[in-house]
C-alpha angles and dihedrals in degrees: 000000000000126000131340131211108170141177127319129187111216127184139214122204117209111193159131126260109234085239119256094336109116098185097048091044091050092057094049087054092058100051095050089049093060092040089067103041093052074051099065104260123140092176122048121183119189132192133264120290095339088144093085104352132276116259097250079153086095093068093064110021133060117259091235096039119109098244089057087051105046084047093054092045092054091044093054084046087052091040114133111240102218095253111020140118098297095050087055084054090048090051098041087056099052095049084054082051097050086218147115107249128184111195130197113234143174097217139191129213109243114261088008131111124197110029131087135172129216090237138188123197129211118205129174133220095269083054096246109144106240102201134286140251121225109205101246103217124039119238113225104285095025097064085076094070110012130071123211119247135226140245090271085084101039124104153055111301112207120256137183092262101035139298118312136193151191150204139175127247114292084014086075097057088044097108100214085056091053099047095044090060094042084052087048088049111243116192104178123025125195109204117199119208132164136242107275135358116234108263087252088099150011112317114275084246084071099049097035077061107054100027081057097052088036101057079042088064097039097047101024079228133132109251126213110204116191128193138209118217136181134262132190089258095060097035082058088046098055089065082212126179113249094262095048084047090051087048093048093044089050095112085215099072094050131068129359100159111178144173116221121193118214088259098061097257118139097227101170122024147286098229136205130251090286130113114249143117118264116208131183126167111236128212111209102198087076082073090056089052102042085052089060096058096043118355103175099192090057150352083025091057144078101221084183086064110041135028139166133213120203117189125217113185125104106227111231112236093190134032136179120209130191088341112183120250106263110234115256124277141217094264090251083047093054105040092055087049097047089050101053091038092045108119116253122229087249082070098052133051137206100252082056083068095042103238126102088221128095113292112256123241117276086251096163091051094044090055090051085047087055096241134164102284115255141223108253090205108145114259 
């Protein structure tokens, strides 16, 4: 009988942020994420940023303006915590759902203020997170309020039904990226993008639509592409003048969401710039046959020839050392202190805890800090 590898329904959801907003994005999130497993779905991708938004502001406003700045200041205040509340109702959601669900986030590292990342996370059926993925390389705009991560959050992560990856707009089109997920055996890719391109270049549908089929070639994976898409409120929001607001209405330049099989065939969308939840069902054995023909991680490769080497350390920025033991406090005193002086996450990397897995959350110096409680799910 040998192996089987089945069917699986995956599902992309096409959608706007509620700008700006986390809670209520969070909650749309939710609901969309149990629409589509009561719809069937095992695997739901989601687009870039959408808790709380993406900062497309900076395709129609100046960096140092003030509505740039009031934006960027509104987006740091919405931003997810790694764990936090909104990642338990995430979680929550995809074990209702009984699926495997990769959102896009902006998210902010506990105790800190200033520095964001452009985030996916990665949750499981039973609603355990599973870890993130920081996109390691800001895209224009992006690079004024979001830092690149590091190798700690690259990679596939194992599913029932394989390993899966993802990766986050113009990441999905770097090659070594690529490559370095074909040669770890991805299987289903979830790829993040956000509501609109600037008008620089082709609308995001185009390129939503061949980086899709490309990464397919190259990875003999599905791809899940979702898309971002606009909404009144964030159209209001923008402040835009009335050209930018016909650019960002013109139903060309938003959605697209699609579903690729490994073979290059468009099996779901692409959609239009409404909001929605793509589904296709998803065989994995193309993948099986398409391997055969050209697998580039192995028998259709000279591994004498070329070779990659991904890093996956964190760096450290800051380190103590020998640092004298600090005098004992009235127990209000020290808990203040403790607060403020407690390590970031920025300051600490992965390999420091000894796990090659996303940092948790400083849970022990967030209660002292009298901060809202976290999950303590693994991540």
């Amino acid at each position: 009988m040998g192996d089987q590898y089945g069917m699986v329904k995956v599902a992309a959801v096409q959608a706007a942020s509620v700008f700006l907003d986390r809670e209520a994005s969070t909650a749309k999130a939710c609901r969309m994420i149990r629409e589509a497993g009561n719809n069937g779905a095992r695997v739901i991708g989601f687009p870039e940023g959408f808790i709380p938004a993406h900062p497309v502001w900076y395709h129609h406003h100046a960096a140092t303006g003030t509505v740039a700045n009031r934006l960027a200041v509104e987006l740091f205040k919405n931003s997810v915590e790694v764990p936090g509340p909104e990642t338990a109702l995430l979680c929550a959601a995809a074990r209702d759902a009984n699926a495997y669900v990769v959102v896009g986030i902006c998210e902010k590292i506990s105790g800190t203020i200033g520095t964001m990342f452009n985030t996916q996370l990665y949750i499981a059926p039973d609603g355990t997170l599973i870890r993130k993925h920081q996109k390691i390389m800001p895209t224009v705009g992006e690079r004024l309020v979001h830092m690149g991560g590091f190798g700690d959050t690259f990679g596939t992560f194992q599913t029932e039904f394989g390993p899966m990856s993802g990766l986050i707009c113009g990441e999905n089109s770097n090659p070594l990226a690529v490559f370095a997920l074909t040669a770890e055996g991805t299987r289903i890719h979830v790829m993040s993008w956000p509501n609109h391109f600037p008008t620089s270049g082709d609308p995001m549908r185009n390129r939503v639509s061949v980086d899709s089929q490309s990464f397919a070639q190259m990875s003999k994976a599905f791809v899940i592409s979702a898309c971002g898409t606009v909404d009144e409120d964030m159209i209001g929001k923008l402040e835009l003048s009335p050209e930018q607001e016909a650019i960002v209405r013109d139903r060309r330049f938003s959605g697209g969401s699609v579903i690729v099989a490994p073979n290059l065939r468009i099996i779901a969308g692409p959609m239009g710039a409404e909001e929605g939840i793509l589904y296709a069902d998803c065989d994995l054995e193309i993948g099986i046959k398409m391997n055969l023909r050209h697998d580039f991680s192995g028998h259709y490769n000279r591994p004498d020839i070329f070779q990659l080497h991904v890093n996956r350390a964190a760096p450290h920025i800051y380190n103590i050392h020998n640092a004298p033991e600090r005098p004992a406090l009235p127990d209000a005193h020290s808990e203040g202190l403790d607060a403020i002086a407690g390590p970031s996450a920025l300051l600490e990397s992965p390999a420091a805890a000894g796990s090659a897995d996303v940092p948790a959350a400083r849970a022990d110096g967030d209660r002292r800090a009298g901060k809202r409680t976290r999950s303590k799910r693994p991540v």
